[in-house]
GUBAKE-153868 format. One record per residue (C-alpha): chain; y negated, z negated, x negated; residue in three letters. Coordinates in nm, 3 decimals. Example, Ala and Ser with C-alpha at 12.3 -4.5 7.8 and 13.67 -1.06 7.14 Angstrom:
% GUBAKE-153868
cadena=A&c2=0.450&c3=-0.780&c1=-1.230&residuo=ALA
cadena=A&c2=0.106&c3=-0.714&c1=-1.367&residuo=SER
//
This chain:
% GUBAKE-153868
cadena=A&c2=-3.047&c3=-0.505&c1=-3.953&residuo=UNK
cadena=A&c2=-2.667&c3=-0.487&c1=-3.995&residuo=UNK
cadena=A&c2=-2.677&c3=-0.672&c1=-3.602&residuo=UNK
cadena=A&c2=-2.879&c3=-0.347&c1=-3.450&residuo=UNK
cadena=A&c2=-2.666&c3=-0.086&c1=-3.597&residuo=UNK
cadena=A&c2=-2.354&c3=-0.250&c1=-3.452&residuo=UNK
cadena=A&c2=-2.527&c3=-0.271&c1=-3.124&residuo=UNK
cadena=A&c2=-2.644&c3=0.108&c1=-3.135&residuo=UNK
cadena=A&c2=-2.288&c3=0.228&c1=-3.242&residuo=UNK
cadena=A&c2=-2.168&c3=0.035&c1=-2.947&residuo=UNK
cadena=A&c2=-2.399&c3=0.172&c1=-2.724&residuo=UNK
cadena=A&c2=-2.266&c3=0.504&c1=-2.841&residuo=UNK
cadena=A&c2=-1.894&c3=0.452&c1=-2.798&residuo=UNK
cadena=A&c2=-2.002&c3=0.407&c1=-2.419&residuo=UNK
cadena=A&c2=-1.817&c3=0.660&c1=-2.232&residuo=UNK
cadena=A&c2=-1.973&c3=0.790&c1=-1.919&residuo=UNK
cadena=A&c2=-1.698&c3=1.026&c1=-1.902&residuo=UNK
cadena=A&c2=-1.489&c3=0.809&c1=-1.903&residuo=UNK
cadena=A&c2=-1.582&c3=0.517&c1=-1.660&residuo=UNK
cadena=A&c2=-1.619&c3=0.823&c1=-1.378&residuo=UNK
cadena=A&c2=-1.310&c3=0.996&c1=-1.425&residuo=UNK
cadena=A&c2=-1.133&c3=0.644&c1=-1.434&residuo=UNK
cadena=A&c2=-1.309&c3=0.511&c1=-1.155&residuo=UNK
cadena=A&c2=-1.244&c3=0.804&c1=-0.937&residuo=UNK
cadena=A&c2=-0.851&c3=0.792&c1=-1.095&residuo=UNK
cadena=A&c2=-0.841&c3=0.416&c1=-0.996&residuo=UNK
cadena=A&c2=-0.899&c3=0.495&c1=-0.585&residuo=UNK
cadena=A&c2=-0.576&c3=0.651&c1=-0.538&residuo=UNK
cadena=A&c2=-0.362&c3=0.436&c1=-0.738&residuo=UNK
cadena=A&c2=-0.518&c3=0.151&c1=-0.444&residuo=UNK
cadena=A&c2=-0.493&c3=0.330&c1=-0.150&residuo=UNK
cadena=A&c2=-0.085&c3=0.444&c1=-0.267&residuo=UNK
cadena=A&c2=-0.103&c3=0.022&c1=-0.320&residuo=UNK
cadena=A&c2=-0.254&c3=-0.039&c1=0.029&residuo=UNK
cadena=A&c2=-0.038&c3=0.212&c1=0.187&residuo=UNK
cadena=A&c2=0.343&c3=0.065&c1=0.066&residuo=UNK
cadena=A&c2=0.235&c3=-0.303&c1=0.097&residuo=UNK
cadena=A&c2=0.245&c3=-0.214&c1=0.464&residuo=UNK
cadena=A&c2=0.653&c3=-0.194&c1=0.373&residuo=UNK
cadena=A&c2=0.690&c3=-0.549&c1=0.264&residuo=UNK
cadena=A&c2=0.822&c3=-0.675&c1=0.624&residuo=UNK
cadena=A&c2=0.933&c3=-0.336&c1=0.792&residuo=UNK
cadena=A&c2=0.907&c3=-0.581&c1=1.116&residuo=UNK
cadena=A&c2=0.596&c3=-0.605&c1=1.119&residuo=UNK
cadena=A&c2=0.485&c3=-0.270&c1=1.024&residuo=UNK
cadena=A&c2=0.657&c3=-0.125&c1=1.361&residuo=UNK
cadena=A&c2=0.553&c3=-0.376&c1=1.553&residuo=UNK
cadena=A&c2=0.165&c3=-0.272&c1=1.379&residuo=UNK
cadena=A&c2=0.270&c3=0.111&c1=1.444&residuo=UNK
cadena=A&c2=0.265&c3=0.083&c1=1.844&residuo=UNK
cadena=A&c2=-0.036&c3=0.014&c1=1.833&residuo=UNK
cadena=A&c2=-0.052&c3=-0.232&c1=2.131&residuo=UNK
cadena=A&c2=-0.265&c3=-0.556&c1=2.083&residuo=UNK
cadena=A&c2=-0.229&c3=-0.695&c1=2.417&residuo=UNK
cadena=A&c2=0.133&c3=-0.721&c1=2.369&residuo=UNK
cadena=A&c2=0.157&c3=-0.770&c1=1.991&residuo=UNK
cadena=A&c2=0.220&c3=-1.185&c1=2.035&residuo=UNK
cadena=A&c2=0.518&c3=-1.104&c1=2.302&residuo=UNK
cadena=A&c2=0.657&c3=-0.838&c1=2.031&residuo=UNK
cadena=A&c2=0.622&c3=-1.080&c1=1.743&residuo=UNK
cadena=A&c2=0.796&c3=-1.360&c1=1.966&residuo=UNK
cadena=A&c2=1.053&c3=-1.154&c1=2.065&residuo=UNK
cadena=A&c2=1.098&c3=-1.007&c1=1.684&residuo=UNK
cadena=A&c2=1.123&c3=-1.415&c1=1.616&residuo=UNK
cadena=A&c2=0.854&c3=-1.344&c1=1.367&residuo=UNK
cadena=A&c2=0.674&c3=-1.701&c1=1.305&residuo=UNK
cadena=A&c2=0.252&c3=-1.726&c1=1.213&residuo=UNK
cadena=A&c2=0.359&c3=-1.800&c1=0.883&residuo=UNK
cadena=A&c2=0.489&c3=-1.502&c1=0.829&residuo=UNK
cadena=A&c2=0.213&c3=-1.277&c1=0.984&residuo=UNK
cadena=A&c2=-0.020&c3=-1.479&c1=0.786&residuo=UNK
cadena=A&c2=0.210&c3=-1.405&c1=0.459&residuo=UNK
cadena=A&c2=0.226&c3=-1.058&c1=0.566&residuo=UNK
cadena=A&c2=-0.105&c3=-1.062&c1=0.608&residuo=UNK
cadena=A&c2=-0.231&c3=-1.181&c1=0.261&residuo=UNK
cadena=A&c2=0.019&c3=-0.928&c1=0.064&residuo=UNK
cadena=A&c2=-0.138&c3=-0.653&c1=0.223&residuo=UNK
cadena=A&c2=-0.505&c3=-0.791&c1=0.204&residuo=UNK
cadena=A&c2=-0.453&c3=-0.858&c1=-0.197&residuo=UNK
cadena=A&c2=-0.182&c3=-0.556&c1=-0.249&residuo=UNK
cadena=A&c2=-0.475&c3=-0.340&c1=-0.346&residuo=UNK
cadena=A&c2=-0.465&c3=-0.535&c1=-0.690&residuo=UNK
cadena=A&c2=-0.110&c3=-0.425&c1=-0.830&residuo=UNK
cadena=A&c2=-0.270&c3=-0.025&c1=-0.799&residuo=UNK
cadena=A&c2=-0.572&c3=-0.136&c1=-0.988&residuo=UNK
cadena=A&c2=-0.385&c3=-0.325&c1=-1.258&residuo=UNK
cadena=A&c2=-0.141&c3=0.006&c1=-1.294&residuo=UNK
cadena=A&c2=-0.475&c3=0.252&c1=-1.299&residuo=UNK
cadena=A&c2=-0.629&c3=-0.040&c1=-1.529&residuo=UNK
cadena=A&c2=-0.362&c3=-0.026&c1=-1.775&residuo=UNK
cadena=A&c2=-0.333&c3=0.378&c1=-1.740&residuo=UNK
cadena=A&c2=-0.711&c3=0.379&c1=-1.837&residuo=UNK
cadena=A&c2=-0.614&c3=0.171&c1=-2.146&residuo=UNK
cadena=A&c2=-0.348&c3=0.375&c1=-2.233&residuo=UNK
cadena=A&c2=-0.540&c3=0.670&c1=-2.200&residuo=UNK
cadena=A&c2=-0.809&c3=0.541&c1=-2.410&residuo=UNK
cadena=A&c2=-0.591&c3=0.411&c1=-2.687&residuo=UNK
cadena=A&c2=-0.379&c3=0.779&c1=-2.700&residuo=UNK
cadena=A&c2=-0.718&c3=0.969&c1=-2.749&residuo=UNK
cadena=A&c2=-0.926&c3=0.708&c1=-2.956&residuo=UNK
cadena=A&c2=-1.159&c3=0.622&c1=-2.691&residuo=UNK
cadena=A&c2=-1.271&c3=0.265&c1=-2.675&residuo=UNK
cadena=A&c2=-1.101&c3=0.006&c1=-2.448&residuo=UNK
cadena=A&c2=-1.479&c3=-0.146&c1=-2.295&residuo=UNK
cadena=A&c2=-1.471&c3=0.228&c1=-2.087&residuo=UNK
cadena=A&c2=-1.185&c3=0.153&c1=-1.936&residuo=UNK
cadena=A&c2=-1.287&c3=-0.245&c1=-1.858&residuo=UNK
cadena=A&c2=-1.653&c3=-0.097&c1=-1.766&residuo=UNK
cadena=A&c2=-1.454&c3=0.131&c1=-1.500&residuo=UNK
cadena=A&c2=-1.201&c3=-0.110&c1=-1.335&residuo=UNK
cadena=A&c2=-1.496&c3=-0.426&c1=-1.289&residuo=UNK
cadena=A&c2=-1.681&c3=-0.090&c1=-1.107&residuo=UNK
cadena=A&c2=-1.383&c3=-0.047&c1=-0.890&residuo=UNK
cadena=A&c2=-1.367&c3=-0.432&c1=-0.773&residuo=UNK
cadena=A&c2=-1.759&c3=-0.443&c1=-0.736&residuo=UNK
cadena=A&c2=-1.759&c3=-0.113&c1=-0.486&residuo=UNK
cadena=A&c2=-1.431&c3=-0.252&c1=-0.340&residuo=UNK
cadena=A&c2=-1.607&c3=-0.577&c1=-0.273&residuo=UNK
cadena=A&c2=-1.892&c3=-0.419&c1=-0.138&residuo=UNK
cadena=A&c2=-1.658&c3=-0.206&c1=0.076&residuo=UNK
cadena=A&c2=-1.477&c3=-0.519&c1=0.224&residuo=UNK
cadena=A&c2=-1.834&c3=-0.620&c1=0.298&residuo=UNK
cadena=A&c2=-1.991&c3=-0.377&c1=0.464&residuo=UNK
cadena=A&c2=-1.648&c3=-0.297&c1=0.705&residuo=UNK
cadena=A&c2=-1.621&c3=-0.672&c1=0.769&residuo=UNK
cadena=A&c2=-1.824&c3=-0.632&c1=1.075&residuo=UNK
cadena=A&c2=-1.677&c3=-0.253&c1=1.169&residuo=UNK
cadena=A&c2=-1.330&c3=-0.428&c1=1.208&residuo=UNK
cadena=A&c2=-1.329&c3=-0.682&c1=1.504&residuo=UNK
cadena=A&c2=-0.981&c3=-0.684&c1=1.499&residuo=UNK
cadena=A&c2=-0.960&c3=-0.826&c1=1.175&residuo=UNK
cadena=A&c2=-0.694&c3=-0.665&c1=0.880&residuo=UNK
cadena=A&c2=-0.431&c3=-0.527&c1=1.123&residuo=UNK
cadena=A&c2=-0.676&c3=-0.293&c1=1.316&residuo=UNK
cadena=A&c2=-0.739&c3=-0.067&c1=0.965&residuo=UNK
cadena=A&c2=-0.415&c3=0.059&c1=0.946&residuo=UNK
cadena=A&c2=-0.518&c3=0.281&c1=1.283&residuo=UNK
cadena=A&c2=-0.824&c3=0.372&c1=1.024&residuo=UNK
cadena=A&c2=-0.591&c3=0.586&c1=0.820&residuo=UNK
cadena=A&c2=-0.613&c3=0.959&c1=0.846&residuo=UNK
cadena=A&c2=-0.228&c3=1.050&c1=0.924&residuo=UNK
cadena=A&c2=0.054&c3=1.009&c1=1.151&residuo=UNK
cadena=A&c2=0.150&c3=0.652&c1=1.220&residuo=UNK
cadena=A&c2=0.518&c3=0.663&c1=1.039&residuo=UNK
cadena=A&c2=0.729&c3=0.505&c1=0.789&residuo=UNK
cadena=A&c2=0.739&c3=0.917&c1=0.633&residuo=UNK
cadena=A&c2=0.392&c3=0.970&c1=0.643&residuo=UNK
cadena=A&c2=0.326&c3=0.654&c1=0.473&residuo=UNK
cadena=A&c2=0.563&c3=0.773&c1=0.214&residuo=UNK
cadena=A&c2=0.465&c3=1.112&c1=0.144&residuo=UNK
cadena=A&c2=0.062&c3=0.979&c1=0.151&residuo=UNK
cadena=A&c2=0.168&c3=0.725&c1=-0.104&residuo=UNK
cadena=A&c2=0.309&c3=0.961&c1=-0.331&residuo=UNK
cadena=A&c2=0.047&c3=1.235&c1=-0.301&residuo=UNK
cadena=A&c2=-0.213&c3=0.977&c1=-0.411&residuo=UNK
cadena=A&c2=-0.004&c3=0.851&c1=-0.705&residuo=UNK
cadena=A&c2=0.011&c3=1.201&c1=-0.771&residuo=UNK
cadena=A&c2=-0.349&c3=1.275&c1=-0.721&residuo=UNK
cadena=A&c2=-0.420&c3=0.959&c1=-0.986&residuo=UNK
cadena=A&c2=-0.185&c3=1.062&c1=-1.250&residuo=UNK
cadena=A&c2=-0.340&c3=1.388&c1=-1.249&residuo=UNK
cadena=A&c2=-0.719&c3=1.271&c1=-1.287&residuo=UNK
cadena=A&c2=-0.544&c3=1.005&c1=-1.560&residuo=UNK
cadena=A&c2=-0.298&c3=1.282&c1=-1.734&residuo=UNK
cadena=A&c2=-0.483&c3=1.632&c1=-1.707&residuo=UNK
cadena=A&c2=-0.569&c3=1.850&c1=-2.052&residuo=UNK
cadena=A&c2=-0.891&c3=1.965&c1=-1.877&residuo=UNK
cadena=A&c2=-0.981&c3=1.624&c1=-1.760&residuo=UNK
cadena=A&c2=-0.937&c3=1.447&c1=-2.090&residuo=UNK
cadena=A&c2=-1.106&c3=1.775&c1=-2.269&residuo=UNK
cadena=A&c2=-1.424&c3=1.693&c1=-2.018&residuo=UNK
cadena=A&c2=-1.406&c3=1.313&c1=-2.097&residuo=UNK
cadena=A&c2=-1.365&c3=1.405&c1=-2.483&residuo=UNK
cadena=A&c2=-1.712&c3=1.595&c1=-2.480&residuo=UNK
cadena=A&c2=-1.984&c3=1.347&c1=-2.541&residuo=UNK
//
């Protein structure tokens, strides 16, 4: 009997609230992620920026840029979207543990995040012939180091706001 009740009060410590509002707060903090891995060899990124695919080997020749290093390139901004989940992951715990709210919310939120990301990857894998370097023309801004920047930092913004926000937390507090 002792075994249900622990299961019902369980049940009840789910936060729907919660898992949204941290879901949603979770996108940002990976697109800022996305966005700034792009920095890691500045090279590259210019090269990417032009925008030319018939002469991108020449460029990265002349550049002295070896496959290794696309293909390093290449995975950190492919798995960068994991360091602005782990920083919205650990937000959400934070969050939770500051206003009592139980840490399975936050877990329940960030395992949503990697299934729809997943399922994302998925579904675009056939959308993108030109494999991970044609989605940076994908983004909705100016091609620039700036805009990258400034798009960055209004998304970190835009998550720390969703994460930080007396109204927010008042809504997720109401169950």
């Amino acid at each position: 009997m002792e075994n249900i009740s622990n299961k019902q009060h369980s049940i009840k410590r789910l936060n729907g609230r919660h898992i949204l509002v941290h879901f949603i707060a979770a996108l940002p903090f990976i697109y800022a992620s996305r966005l700034l891995a792009y920095f890691y060899d500045i090279r590259q990124f210019k090269i990417l920026m032009k925008g030319n695919f018939k002469d991108m080997i020449e460029e990265l020749q002349r550049e002295k840029i070896t496959a290794a290093e696309v293909v390093g390139y290449s995975s950190f901004v492919n798995t960068a979207w994991w360091w602005g989940l782990l920083v919205a992951f650990f937000l959400s715990l934070w969050m939770a543990k500051r206003w009592h709210g139980w840490w399975i919310n936050s877990l329940i939120a960030t395992i949503l995040v990697c299934f729809v990301r997943y399922l994302y990857s998925f579904l675009q894998s056939g959308i993108h012939p030109g494999g991970w370097y044609s989605i940076i023309y994908k983004y909705p801004m100016q091609k620039s180091i700036r805009s990258f920047i400034v798009v960055a930092i209004l998304c970190v913004g835009a998550g720390c706001v969703l994460f930080f926000s007396k109204r927010i937390n008042a809504f997720i507090a109401k169950t």
